[in-house]
N, C-alpha and C positions, 0 to 999 in steps of 0.2 A: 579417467574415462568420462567421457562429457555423453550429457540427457541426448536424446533422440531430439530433431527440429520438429516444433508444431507447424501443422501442415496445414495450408488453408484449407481447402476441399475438405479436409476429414474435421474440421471444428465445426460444430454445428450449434445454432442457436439453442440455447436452452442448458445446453453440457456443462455438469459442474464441475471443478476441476478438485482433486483431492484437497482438503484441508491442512494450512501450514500454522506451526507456532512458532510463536517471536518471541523470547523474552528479554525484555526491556529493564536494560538495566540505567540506575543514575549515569553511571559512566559514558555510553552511549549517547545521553539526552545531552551532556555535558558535550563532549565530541560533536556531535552535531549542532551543538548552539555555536562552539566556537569556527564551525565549518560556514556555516552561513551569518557567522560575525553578527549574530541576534544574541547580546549577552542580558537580556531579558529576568533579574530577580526569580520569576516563575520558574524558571529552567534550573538557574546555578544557585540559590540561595535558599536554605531552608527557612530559614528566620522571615524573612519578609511574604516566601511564598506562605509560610503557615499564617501568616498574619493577614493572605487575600481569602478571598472570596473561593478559592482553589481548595482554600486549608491544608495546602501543602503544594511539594515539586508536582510540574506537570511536563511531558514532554511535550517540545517544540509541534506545535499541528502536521507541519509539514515530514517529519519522519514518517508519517501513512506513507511517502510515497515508494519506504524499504521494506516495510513490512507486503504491501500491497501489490507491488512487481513481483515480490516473491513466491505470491499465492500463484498468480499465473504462470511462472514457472513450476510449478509441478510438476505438470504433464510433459514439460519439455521446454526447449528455449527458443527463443525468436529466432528467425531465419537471420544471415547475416546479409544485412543491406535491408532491413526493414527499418522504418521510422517508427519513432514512439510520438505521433501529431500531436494527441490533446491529449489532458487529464483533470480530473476536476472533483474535488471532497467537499463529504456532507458531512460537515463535525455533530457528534454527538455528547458524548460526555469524553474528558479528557481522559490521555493515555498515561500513566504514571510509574516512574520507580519501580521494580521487581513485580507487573504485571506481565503475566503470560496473555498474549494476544495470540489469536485463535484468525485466520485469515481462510475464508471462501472465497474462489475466482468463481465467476458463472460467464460465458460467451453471448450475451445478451442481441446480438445484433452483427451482420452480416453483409456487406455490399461492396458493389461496384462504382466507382466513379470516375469519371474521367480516364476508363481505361486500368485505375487502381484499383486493388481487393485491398477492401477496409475491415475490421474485426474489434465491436467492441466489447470489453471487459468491465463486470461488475464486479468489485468486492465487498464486501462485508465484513469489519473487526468486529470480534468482543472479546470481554477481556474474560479472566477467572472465573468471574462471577455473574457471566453472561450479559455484561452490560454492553450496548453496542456503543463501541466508540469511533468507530467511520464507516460511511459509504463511498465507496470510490468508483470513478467512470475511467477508461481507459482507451484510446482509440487508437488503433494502430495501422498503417500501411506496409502491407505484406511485400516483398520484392518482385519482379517480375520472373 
């Protein structure tokens, strides 16, 4: 059974969208380092990562952008024939190994241009221990 489509007209600035959790595993962080071929010490090696500035595994920054599509799906999924334009993260403190990440979507913003309904999306991660570890912006164009 697939979610109900988000509907432009009914999204409205300010609407936050239910809370999702992600938990992050090594495995995952590992997977995704060797997906975007970043074979990065910090990612796959405990030895050296314990030895940074990290004090251990840290996952790759760019995984926010799994956990953070998936908050705005909650309420529903993208129309089909929408684009996903821009997207853009504010790192906080790193995401690590068998933390549970806690993901807000908020509809931050709202318009027209050129004829296009545009729809942007804020996230917010934090992890267990309520530490925030991304901001995310999300801008999407709805289909006609």
């Amino acid at each position: 059974m697939s979610k109900q489509l988000l509907v432009y007209d009914e999204l409205q600035v300010g609407q936050k969208f239910k809370p999702t959790t992600y938990a992050l595993t090594k495995e995952t962080i590992e997977k995704y380092a060797e997906a975007v071929e970043d074979r990065n010490p910090l990612y796959l090696d405990e030895t050296p990562a314990k030895n940074s500035s990290f004090k251990g595994l840290i996952s790759h920054p760019t995984t926010a952008a799994i956990y953070s599509l998936s908050a705005i799906m909650t309420e529903g999924e993208m129309p089909p024939g929408g684009i996903h334009a821009k997207q853009s993260f504010e790192f906080h403190t790193p995401a690590r190994p068998a933390d549970a990440l806690t993901t807000t979507a908020t509809v931050v913003d709202k318009y027209i241009k050129r004829e296009k309904k545009y729809v942007v999306f804020e996230t917010t991660t934090v992890n267990q221990k309520g530490e925030k570890i991304v901001t995310g912006k999300m801008t999407a164009i709805w289909p006609q």
